[in-house]
N, C-alpha and C positions, 0 to 999 in steps of 0.2 A: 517475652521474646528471648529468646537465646543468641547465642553470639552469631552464629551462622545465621539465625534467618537474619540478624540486624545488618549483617556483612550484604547479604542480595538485596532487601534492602535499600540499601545505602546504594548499593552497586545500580538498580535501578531507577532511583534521584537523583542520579549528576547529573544525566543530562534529560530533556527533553526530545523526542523523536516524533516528529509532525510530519504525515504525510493530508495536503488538502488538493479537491481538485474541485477549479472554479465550475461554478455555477455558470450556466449555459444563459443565463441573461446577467454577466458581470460587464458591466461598460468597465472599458480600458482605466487603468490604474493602476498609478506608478505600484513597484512591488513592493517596498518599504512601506508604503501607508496601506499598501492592502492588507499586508501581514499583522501589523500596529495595530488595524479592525480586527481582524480573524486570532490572534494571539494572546491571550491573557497576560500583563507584566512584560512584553515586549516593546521596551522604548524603544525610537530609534537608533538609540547610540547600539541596544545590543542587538537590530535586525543590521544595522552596518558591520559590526565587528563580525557576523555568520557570513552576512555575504562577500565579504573579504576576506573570512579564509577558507572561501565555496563551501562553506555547509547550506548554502541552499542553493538547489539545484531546481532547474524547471525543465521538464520531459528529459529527466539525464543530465542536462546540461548547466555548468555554471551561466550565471548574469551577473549585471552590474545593478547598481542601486534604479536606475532610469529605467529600466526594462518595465515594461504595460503587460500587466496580466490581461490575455485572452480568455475569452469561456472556452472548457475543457482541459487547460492547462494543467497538470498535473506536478505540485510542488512538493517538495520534503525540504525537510530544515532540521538540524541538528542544534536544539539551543541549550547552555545550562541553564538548570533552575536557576528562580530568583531566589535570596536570603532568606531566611528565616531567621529570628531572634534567638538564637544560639550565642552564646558567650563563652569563650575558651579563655582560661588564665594562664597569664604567660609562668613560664617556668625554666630558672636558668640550671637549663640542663643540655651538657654537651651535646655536638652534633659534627659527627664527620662531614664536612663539605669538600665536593671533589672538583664541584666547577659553580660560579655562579656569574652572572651580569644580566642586564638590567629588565630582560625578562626571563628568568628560567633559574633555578638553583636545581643543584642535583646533589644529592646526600646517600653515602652509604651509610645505612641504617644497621644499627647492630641488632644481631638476634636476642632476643627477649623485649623489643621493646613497642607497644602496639603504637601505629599509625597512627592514630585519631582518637579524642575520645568517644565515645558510647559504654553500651551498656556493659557494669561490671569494670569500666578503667576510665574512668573522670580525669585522669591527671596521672603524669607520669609519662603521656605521649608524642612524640615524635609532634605532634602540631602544638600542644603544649608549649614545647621546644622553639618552635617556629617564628609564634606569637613573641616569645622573649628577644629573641635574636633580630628579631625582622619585626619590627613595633610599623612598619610603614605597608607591611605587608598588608594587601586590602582584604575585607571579606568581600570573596567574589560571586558572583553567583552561580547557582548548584554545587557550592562545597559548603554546606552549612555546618559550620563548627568545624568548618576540612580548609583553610584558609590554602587556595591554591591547588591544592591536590587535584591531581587527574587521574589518579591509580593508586592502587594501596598492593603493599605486599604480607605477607600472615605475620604475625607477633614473632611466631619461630625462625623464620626464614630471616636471614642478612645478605646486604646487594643493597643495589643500585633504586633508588627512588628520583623521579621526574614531580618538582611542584613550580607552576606561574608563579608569575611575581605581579600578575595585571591579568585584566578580563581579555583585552585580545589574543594576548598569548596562551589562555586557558582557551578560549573558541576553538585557537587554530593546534592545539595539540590536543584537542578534544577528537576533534576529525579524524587524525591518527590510529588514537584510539579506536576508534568508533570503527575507522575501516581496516584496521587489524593491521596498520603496514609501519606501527612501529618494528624496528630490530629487539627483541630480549631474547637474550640467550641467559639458560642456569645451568651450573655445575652441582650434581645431583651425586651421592653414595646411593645406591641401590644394592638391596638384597639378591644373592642371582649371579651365574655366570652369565650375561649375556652373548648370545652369541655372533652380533649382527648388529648395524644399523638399523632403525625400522622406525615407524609413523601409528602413532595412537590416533583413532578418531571413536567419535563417537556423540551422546548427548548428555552432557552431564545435568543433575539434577540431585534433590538429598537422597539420600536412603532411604529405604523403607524400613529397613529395622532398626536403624540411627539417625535420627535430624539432627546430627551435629558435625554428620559426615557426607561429602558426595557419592554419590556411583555414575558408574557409564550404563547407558542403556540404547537400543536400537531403535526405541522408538522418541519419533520425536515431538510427542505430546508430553513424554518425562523430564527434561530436560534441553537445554542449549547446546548447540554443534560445536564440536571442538577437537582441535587439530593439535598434537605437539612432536615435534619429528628428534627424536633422538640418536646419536652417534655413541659409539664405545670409544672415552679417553683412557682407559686403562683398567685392567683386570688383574685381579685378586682372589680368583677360584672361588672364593664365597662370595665377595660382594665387586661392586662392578660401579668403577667412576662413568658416569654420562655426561654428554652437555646436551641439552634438553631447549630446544628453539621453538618457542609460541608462537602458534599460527592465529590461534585466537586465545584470550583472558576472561576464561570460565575462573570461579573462587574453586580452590585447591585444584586446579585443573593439572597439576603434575602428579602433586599426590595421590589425586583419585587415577590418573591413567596409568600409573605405574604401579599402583595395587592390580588394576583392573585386569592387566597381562602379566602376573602372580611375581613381583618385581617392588613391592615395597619397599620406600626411602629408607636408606637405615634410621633404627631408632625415632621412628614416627609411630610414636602410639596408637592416635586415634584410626590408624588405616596398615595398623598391623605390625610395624617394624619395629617396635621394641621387645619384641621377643625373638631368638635363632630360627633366623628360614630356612640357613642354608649353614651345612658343616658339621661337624663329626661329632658323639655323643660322649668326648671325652672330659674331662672335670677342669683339664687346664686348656681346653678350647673356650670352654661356658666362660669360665673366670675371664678370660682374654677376649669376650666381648661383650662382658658386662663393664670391664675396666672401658674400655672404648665407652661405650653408653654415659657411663659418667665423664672423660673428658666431654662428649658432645651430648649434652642433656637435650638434646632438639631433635627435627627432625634434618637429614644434614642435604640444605638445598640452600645455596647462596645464589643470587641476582648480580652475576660477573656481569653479562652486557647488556648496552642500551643504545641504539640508535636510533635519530629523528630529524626529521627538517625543522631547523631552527626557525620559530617565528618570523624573525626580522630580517634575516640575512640569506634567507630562503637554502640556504649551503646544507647538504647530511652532516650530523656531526653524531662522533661516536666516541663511546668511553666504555672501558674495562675496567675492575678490582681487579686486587689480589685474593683470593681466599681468609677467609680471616682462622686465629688461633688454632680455633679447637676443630676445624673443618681438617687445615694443614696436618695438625698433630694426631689425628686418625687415619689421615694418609700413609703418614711415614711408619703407625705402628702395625697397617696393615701390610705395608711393605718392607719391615722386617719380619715382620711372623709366615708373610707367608715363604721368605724368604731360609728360615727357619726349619721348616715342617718338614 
């Protein structure tokens, strides 16, 4: 298995997505013990923790734990998996923390460093990290060997990461997810004079002639729907700062939508951007963006924002970065060269 299919994967084991509709001879019963029959590994501590933060819903509508399933009812429920015997070693390795209490930490993660382990990076990761600092931290259910996590962002990419600190607060920032109404916004270099504002949809899925890359595609038996609306924060005749706002969290879904409308991240390899897309065939042009490519060895997409309804307090709360090093220091060099020319 390669790193991408482990990533979908992974992407689709966090959580559980049940749609049931009672049976037309179901005598009345409360909905917690009917779920508890009908649900494999669902105790009630985790059909209360869904139905308090409405991931189960009946014909549309949120309930309470008391509510009596009728026949024909039609139920969906949003659960994490349960545990698996996965073991993560802790590892005292630094970690930006930007905000934490008593459910929720959020961490801006540097680029080079993966999320999680699996396959090809056992240790060395961001939950590694986690495990050390946070020894109280629970293994929750459906983040096996993912202590917490509700989302992962790529090895490359630095920003803003969301992990529980408890299984409620993972239910109820699951739902989020799930219904795409977190806030993230990314600060993006793209290849490309852009000329405009504008909106990528499409259905992303692997490539055909790379499995270790996405594409967009029309149809949607190839791929998952997805949305990312982009704005022009500043241009550089060759390449073009974006902030890039997810409608939905397809895996590489920036990178692929912005290859997809000939707009490749700068310096993202696997989707085309390490090599000149755009600009003059001169020898001290070439030189002046390979020099760039080495200060930003990555693909240059940082995770500035993040907003969410906070578990407890039920309040939107929102947080921004700064850009980190080597993002800044490609900016400024692109802003005197092209200031230069």
């Amino acid at each position: 298995m390669n790193d991408l299919e482990a990533l979908e994967q992974e992407e689709n084991e966090l959580y559980e997505h049940f749609k049931i509709v009672v049976d037309k001879g179901q005598s009345l019963l409360r909905i917690d013990k009917f779920l508890m029959l009908r649900i494999e590994n669902a105790s009630r501590n985790r059909i209360q923790n869904a139905i308090d933060a409405e991931n189960v819903l009946v014909n549309g509508k949120g309930i309470k734990s008391s509510y009596k399933v009728k026949p024909f009812d039609e139920i969906s429920i949003v659960l994490p998996h349960p545990p698996r015997d996965n073991e993560v070693y802790p590892e005292d390795i630094p970690i930006n923390i930007v905000y934490e209490d008593d459910d929720v930490i959020l961490v801006n993660k540097a680029a080079g460093m993966v999320v999680h382990p699996g396959y090809g990076n056992w240790n060395g990761t961001l939950v590694n990290a986690l495990v050390f600092h946070f020894n109280q931290l629970p293994q929750l259910p459906g983040n096996d060997g993912r202590p917490g996590l509700v989302h992962r962002i790529d090895k490359d990419t630095s920003g803003l990461l969301l992990i529980s600190k408890n299984e409620r607060a993972m239910t109820y920032l699951a739902k989020q997810f799930f219904d795409h109404s977190i806030t993230r916004k990314y600060n993006a270099l793209v290849w490309g004079d852009l000329a405009e504002d504008g909106t990528v949809e499409g259905y992303i899925g692997r490539s055909a002639k790379d499995r270790k890359v996405m594409d967009v595609y029309d149809d949607p038996e190839k791929g998952k729907w997805s949305v990312t609306h982009y704005k022009v924060l500043e241009r550089f005749n060759y390449v073009t700062l974006i902030e890039c706002e997810l409608e939905t969290g397809r895996t590489h879904q920036i990178r692929a939508h912005m290859q997809h409308i000939g707009h490749p991240l700068f310096n993202d390899a696997p989707y085309g951007g390490a090599q000149i897309r755009k600009g003059t065939i001169f020898a001290k042009y070439k030189q002046f963006v390979e020099n760039c490519f080495q200060i930003i060895p990555r693909q240059a997409l940082h995770a500035k924002t993040l907003g969410f309804i906070h578990p407890t307090t039920k309040a939107y709360i929102h947080f921004e970065t700064e850009l980190p090093d080597d993002f800044t220091q490609v900016l400024e060099k692109w802003r005197n060269y092209i200031q230069n020319v």
